[in-house]
Kinemage of the C-alpha trace (Angstrom):
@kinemage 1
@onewidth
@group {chain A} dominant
@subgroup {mainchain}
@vectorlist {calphas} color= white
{ca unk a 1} P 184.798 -152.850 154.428
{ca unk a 2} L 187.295 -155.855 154.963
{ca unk a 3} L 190.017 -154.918 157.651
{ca unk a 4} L 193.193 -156.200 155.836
{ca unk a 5} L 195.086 -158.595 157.561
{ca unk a 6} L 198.331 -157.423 158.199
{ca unk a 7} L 199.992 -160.053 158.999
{ca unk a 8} L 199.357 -161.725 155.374
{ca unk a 9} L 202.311 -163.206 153.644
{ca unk a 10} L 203.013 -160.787 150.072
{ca unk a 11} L 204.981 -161.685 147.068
{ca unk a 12} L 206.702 -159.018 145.376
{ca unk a 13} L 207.974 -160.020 141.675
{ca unk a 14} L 209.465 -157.818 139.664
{ca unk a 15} L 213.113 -158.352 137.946
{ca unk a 16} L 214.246 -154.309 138.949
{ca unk a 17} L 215.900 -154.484 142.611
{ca unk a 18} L 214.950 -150.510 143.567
{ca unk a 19} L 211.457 -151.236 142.283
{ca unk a 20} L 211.059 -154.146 144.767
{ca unk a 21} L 212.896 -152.395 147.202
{ca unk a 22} L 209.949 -149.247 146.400
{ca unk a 23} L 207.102 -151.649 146.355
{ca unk a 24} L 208.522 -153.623 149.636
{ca unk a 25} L 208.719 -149.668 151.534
{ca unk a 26} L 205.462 -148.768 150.903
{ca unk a 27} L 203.902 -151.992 152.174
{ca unk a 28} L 205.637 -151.559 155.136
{ca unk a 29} L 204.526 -148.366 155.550
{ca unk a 30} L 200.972 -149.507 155.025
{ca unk a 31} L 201.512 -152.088 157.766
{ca unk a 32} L 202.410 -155.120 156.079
{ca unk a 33} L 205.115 -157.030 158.388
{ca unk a 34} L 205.620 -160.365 156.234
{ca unk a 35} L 207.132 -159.408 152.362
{ca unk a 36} L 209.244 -161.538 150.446
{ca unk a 37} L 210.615 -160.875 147.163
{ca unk a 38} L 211.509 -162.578 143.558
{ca unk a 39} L 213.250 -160.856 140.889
{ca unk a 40} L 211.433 -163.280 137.789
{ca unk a 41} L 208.555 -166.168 137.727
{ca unk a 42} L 210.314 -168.993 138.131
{ca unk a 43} L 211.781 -167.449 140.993
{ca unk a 44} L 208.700 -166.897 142.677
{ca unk a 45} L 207.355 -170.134 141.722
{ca unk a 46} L 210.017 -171.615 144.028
{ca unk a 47} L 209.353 -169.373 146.327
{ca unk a 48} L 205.576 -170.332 146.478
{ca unk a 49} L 206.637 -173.921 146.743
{ca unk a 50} L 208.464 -173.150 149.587
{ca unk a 51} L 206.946 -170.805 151.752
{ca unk a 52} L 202.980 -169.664 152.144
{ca unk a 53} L 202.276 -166.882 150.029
{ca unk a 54} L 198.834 -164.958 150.453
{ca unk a 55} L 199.211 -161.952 148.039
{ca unk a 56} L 201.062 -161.350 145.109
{ca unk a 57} L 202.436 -158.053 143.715
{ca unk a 58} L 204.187 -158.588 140.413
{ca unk a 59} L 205.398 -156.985 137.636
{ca unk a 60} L 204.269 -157.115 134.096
{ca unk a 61} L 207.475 -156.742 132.060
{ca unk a 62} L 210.267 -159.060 132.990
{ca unk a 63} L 212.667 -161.505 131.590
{ca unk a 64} L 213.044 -164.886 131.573
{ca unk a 65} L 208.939 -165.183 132.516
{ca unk a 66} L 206.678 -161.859 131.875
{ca unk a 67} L 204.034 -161.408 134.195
{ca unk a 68} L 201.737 -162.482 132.441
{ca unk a 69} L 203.384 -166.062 132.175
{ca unk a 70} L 203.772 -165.977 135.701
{ca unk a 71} L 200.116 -165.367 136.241
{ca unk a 72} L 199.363 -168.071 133.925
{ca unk a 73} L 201.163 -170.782 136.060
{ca unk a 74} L 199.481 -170.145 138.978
{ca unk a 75} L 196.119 -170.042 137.640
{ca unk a 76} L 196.907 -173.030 136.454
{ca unk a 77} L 198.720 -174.453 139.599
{ca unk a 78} L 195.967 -176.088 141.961
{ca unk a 79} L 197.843 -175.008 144.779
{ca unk a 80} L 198.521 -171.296 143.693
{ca unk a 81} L 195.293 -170.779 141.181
{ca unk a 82} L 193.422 -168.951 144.427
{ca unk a 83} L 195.531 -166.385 145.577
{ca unk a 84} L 194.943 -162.574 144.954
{ca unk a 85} L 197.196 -161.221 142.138
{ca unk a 86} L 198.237 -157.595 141.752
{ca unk a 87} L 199.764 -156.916 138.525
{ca unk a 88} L 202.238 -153.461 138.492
{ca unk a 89} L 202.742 -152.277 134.879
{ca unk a 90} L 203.271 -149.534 132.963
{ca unk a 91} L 201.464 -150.525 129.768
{ca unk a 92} L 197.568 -148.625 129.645
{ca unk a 93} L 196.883 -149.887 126.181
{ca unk a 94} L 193.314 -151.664 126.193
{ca unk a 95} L 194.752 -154.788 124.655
{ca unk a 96} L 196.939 -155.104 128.071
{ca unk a 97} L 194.192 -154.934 130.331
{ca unk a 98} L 192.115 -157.339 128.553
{ca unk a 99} L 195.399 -159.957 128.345
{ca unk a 100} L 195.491 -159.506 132.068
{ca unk a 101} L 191.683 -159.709 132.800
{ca unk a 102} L 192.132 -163.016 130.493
{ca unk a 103} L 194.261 -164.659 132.735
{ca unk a 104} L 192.109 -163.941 135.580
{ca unk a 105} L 194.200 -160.818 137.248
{ca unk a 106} L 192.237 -160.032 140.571
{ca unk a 107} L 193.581 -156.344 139.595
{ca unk a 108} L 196.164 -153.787 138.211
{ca unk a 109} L 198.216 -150.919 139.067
{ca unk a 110} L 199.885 -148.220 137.093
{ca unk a 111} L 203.500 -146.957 137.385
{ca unk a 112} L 203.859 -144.859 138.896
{ca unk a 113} L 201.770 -145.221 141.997
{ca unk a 114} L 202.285 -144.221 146.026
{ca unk a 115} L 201.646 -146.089 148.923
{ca unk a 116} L 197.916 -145.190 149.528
{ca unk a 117} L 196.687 -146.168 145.854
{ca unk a 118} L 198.762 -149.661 146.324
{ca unk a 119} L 196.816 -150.003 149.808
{ca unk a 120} L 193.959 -148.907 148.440
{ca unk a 121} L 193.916 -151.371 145.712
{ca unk a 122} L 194.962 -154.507 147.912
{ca unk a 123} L 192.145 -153.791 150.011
{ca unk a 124} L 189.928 -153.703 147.142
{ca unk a 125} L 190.525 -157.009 145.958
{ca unk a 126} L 190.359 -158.344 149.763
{ca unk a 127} L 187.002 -156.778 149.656
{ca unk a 128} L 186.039 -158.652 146.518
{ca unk a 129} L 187.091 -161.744 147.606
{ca unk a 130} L 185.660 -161.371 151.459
{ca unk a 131} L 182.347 -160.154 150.721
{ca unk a 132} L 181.342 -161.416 147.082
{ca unk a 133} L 178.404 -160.082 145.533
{ca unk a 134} L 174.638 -161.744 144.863
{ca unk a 135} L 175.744 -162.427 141.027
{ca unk a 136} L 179.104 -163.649 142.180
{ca unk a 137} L 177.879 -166.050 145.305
{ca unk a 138} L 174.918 -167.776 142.480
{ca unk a 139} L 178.294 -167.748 139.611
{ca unk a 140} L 180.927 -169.349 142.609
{ca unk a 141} L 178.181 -172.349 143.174
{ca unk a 142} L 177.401 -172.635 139.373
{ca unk a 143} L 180.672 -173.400 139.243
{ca unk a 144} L 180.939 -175.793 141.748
{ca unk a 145} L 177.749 -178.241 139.964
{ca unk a 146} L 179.326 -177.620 136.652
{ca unk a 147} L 182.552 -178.803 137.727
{ca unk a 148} L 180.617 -181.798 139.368
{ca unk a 149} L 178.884 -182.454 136.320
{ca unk a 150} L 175.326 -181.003 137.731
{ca unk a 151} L 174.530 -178.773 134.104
{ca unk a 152} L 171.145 -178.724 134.837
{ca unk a 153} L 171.633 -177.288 138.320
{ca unk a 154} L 174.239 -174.853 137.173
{ca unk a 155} L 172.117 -173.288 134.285
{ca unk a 156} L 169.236 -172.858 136.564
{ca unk a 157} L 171.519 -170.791 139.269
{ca unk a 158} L 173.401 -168.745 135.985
{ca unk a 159} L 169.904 -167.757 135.032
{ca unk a 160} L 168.696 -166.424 138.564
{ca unk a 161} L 172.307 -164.793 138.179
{ca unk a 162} L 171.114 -163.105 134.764
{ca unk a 163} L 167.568 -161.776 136.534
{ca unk a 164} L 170.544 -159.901 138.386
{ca unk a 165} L 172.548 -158.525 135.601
{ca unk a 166} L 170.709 -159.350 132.270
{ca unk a 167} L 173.376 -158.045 130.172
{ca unk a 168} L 176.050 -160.228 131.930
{ca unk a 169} L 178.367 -161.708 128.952
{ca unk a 170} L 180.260 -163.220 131.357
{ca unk a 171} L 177.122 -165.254 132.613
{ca unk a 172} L 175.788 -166.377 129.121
{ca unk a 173} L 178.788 -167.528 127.991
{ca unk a 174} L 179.406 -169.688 131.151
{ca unk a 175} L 175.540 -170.874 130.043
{ca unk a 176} L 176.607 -171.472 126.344
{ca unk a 177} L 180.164 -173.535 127.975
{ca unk a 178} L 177.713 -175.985 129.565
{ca unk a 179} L 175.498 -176.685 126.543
{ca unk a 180} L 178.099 -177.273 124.455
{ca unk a 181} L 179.853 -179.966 127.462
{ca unk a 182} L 176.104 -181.261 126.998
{ca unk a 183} L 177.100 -181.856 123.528
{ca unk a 184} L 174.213 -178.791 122.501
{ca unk a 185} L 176.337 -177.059 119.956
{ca unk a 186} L 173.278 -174.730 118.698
{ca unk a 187} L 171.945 -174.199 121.982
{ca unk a 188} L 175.488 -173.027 122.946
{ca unk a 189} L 176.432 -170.624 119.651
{ca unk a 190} L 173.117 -168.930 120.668
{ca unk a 191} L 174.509 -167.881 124.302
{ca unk a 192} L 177.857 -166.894 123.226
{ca unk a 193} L 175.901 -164.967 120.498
{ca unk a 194} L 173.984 -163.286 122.976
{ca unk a 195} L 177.238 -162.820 124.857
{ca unk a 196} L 178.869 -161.240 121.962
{ca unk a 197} L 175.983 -158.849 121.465
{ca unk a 198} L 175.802 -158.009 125.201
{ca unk a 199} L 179.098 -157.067 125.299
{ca unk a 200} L 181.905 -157.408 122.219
{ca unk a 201} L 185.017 -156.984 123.843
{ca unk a 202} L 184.550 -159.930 126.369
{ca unk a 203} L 186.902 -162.142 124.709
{ca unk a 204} L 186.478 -165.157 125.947
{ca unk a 205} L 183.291 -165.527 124.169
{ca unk a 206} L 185.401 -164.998 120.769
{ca unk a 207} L 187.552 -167.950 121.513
{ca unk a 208} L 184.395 -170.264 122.245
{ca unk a 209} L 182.268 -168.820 119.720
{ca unk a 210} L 185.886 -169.422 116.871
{ca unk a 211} L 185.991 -173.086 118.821
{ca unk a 212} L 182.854 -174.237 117.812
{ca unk a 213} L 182.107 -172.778 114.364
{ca unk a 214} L 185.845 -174.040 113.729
{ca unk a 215} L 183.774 -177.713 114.965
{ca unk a 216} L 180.630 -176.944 112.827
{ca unk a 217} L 183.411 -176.556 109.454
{ca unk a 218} L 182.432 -172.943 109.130
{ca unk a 219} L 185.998 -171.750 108.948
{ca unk a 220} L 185.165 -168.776 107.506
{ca unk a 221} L 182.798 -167.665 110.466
{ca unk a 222} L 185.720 -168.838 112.599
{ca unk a 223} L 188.121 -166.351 111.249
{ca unk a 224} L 186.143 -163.710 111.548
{ca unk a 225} L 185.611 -164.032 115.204
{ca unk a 226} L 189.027 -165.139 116.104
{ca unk a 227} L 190.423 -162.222 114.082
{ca unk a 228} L 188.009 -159.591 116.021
{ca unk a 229} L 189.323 -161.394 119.364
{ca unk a 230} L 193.596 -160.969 118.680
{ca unk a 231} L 192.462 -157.285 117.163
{ca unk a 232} L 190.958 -156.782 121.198
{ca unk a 233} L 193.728 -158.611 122.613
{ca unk a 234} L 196.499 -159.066 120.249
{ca unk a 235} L 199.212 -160.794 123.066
{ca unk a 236} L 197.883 -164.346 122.651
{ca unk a 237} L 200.091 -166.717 121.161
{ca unk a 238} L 197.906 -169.497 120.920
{ca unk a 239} L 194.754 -167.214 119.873
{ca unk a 240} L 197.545 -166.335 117.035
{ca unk a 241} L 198.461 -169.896 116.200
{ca unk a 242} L 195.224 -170.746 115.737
{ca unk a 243} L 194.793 -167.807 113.221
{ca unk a 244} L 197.718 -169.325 111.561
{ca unk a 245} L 196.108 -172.660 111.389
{ca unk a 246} L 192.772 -171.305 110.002
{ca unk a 247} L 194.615 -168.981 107.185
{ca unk a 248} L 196.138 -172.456 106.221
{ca unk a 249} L 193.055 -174.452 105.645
{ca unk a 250} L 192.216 -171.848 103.400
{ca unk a 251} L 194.914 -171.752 101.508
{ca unk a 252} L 196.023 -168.041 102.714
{ca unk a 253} L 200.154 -169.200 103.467
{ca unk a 254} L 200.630 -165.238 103.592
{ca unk a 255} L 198.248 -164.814 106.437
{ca unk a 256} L 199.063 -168.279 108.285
{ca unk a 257} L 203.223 -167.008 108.171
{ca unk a 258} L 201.864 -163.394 109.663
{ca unk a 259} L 199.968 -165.189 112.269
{ca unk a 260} L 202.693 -167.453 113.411
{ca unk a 261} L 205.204 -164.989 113.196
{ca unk a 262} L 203.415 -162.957 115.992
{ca unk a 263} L 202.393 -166.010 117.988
{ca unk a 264} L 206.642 -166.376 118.085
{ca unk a 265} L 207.494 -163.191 118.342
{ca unk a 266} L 204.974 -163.129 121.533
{ca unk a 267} L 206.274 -166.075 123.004
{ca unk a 268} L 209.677 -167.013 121.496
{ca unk a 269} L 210.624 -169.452 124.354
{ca unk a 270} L 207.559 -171.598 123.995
{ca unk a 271} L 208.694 -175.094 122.291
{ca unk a 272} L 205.549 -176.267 122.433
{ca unk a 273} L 203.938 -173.454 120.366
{ca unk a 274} L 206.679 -173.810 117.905
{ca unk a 275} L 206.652 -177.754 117.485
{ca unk a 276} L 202.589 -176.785 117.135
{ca unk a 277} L 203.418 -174.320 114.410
{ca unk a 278} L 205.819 -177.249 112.846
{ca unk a 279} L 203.027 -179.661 113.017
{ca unk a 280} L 200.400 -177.214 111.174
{ca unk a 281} L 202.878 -176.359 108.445
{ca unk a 282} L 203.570 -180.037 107.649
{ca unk a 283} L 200.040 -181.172 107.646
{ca unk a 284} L 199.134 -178.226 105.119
{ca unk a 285} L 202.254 -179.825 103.017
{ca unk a 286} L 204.333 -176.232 103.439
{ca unk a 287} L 207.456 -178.692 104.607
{ca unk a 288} L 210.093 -176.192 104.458
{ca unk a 289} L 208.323 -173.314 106.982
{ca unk a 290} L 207.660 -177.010 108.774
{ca unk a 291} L 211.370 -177.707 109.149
{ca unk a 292} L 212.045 -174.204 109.846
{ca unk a 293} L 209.179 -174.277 112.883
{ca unk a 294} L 210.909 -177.672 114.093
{ca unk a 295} L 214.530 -175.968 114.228
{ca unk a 296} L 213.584 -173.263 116.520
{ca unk a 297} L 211.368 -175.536 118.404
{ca unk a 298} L 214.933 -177.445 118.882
{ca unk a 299} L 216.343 -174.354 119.822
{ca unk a 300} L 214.584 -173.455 122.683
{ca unk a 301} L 214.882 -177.811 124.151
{ca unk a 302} L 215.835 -180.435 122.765
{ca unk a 303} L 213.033 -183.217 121.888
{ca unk a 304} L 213.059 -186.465 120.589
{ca unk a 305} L 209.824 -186.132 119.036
{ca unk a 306} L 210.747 -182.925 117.318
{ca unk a 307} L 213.732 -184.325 115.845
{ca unk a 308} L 211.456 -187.212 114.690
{ca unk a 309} L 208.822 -184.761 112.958
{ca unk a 310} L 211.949 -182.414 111.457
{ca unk a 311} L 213.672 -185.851 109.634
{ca unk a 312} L 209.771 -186.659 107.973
{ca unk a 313} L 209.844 -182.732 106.771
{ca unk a 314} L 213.520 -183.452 105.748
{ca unk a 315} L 212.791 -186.652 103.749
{ca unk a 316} L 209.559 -185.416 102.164
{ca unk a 317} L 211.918 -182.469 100.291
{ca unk a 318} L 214.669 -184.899 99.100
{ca unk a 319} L 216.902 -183.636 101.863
{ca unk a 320} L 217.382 -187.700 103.252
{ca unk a 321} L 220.929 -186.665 104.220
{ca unk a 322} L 219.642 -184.040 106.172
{ca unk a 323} L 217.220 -185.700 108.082
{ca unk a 324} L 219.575 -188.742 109.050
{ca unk a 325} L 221.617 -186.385 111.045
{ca unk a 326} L 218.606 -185.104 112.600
{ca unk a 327} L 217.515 -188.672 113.889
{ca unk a 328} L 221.560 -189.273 114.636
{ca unk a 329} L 220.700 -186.291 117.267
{ca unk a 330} L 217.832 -188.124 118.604
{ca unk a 331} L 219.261 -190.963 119.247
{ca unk a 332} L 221.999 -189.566 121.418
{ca unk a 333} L 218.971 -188.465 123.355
{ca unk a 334} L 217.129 -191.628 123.126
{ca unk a 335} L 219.413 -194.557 122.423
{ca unk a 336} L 216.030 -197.122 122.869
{ca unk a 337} L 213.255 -195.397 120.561
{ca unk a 338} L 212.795 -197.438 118.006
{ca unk a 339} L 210.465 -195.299 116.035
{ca unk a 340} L 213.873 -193.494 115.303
{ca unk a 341} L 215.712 -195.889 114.220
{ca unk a 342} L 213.079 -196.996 111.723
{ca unk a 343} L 212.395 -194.003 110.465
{ca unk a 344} L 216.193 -193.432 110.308
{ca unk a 345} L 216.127 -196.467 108.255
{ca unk a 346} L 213.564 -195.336 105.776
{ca unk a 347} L 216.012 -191.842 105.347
{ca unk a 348} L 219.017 -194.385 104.741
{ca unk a 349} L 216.920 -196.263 102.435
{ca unk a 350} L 215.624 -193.092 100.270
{ca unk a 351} L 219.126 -192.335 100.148
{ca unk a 352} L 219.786 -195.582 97.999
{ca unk a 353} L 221.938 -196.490 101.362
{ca unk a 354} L 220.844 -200.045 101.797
{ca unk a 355} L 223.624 -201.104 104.102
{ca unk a 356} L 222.731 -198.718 106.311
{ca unk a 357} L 219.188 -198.913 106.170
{ca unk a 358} L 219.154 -203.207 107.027
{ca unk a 359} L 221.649 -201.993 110.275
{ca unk a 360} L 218.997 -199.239 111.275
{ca unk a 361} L 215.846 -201.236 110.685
{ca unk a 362} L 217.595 -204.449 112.951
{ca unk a 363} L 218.238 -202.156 115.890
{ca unk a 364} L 214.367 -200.837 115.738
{ca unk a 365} L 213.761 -204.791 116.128
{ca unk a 366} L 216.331 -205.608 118.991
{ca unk a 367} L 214.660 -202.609 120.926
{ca unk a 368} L 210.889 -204.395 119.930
{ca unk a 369} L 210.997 -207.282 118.037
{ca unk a 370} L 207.332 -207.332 117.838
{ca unk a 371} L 207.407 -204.057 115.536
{ca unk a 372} L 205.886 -204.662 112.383
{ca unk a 373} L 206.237 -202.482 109.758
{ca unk a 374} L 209.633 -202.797 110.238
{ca unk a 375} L 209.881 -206.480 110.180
{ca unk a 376} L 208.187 -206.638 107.006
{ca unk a 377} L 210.372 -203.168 105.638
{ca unk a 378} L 213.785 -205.428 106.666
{ca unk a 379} L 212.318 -208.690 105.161
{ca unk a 380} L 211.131 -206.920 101.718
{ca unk a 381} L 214.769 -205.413 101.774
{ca unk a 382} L 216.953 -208.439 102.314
{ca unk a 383} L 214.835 -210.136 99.672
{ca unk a 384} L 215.767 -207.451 96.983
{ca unk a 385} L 219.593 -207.474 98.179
């Protein structure tokens, strides 16, 4: 067993002060010398960018980033995506622990716990990450030649890893990731199948497995799969969106609204998902819902681009009054897009407002006089006025 060094640097995150005060107590009395605390993610993410952090112990429900969002950023920080994470939660609903083992969580804890079952549990994952097993040494260096574009090498190590573990899902699927990079779609779809069969709640497979069929125009395979994946782990915004975006090529609005009203209601701070919602809504020519995804994108920040993609929904209802305030608003933002102003022009212009449309489509060409389309837009209106 791995002797736990003491001296290690842990992150406690969790928004409640006596429940970081509780978790900061028992580490002590466990021995741990070096604790600092956070009360939300972005909290501790200054905190990691500030100071060495070895361990962290964070909560799973808190505001302004859950910790599952929190998780998320450091996996995906280069810096941060190594170090151990303990999640503390409440929540013992399946679909929880899956999110979490999704994001790569090196473990969980229950509320409420006492000092030995925390120690007991940071030693664990110590362990883990000390002394890694057969499977995981051949998986760690599969990794490594995938990642430096060795596929061959890599499959032949997973498949010494399978003579292991046959049943691994986790190690076909990481097969079935490379054949598809090697541009081996079937060859791929057959080791997520396996994957699937081997073990149907690994849910990463779903998402490849949706991915690809989605690729291969079988959108009605890639429902099915996608849909058995948010039933296992429902908390997935973009696993939702992409629901959404399925229903719509089929012409199922109902489902596609359902969809992307749980990918909000998961993550109703996200811009991004929202403008993504917007953009999926106007392409499928449901411009209202696309205007209405576009507003609460512009809700949550402010975006030049939004604004831009809000005045098109705008003008294709008739609402050209509507969506020249809109690009008014992004042009206090951005005074030198011309894209803005042009398309600002075009709303003047649909709006029989010719005056204003000539001013609009001149400044686009004092920003970039090389801009085309509106060159010959302003010349083909001058010659009609």
């Amino acid at each position: 067993m791995t002797t736990a060094n003491k001296r290690m640097r842990i992150l406690i995150v969790d928004d409640m002060t006596n429940m970081r005060r509780t978790i900061r107590n028992m580490l002590r009395y466990v021995g741990y010398e070096f604790i600092s605390e956070a009360e939300n993610g972005e909290m501790a993410i200054k905190k990691m960018t500030s100071e060495k952090v070895d361990f962290v112990v964070c909560d799973w429900n808190m505001p302004v980033m859950t910790g599952i969002e929190f998780l998320q950023k450091v996996r995906e920080n280069e810096k941060f995506k190594d170090i151990p994470f303990l999640m503390v939660t409440a929540e013992i609903e399946a679909s929880h622990i899956v999110q979490a083992a999704e994001t790569d969580v090196d473990g969980y804890i229950i509320k409420p716990f006492v000092a030995k079952t925390l120690e007991e549990k940071i030693n664990s994952i110590l362990e883990k990450r000390a002394n890694p097993s057969d499977v995981d040494k051949l998986v760690d260096k599969a990794i490594e030649y995938t990642n430096n574009g060795m596929f061959k090498e890599a499959i032949s190590l997973y498949e010494h890893a399978l003579s292991f573990n046959p049943k691994s899902a986790r190690i076909r699927h990481a097969i079935g990731q490379i054949y598809e990079k090697m541009g081996m779609d079937d060859k791929a779809l057959q080791y997520y199948e396996d994957a699937y069969k081997n073990n149907p709640q690994y849910i990463k497979v779903h998402q490849n497995m949706g991915d690809l069929y989605l690729k291969k125009g079988n959108t009605e395979k890639a429902a099915e799969v996608i849909e058995k994946a948010a039933k296992i782990s429902p908390n997935n915004p973009q696993r939702q969106a992409q629901l959404g975006k399925i229903y719509l090529s089929k012409g199922d609005v109902e489902k596609a609204d359902s969809a992307f009203k749980a990918a909000i209601g998961i993550d109703p701070k996200n811009a991004g998902l929202r403008t993504e919602i917007g953009e999926a809504y106007l392409n499928s020519g449901q411009d209202d819902k696309a205007a209405d995804a576009f507003k609460g994108s512009l809700n949550v920040v402010e975006s030049v681009h939004v604004y831009n993609r809000l005045g098109i929904a705008l003008r294709r209802k008739g609402r050209y009054r509507d969506a020249i305030d809109e690009y008014k608003k992004a042009v206090r933002l951005d005074p030198e897009d011309e894209a803005i102003y042009y398309n600002m022009g075009r709303a003047y212009l649909e709006a029989n407002m010719k005056k204003e449309a000539i001013s609009s489509f001149k400044k686009a060409l004092e920003i970039d006089p090389n801009f085309k389309e509106c060159k010959e837009m302003l010349q083909s209106l001058e010659q009609k006025t």
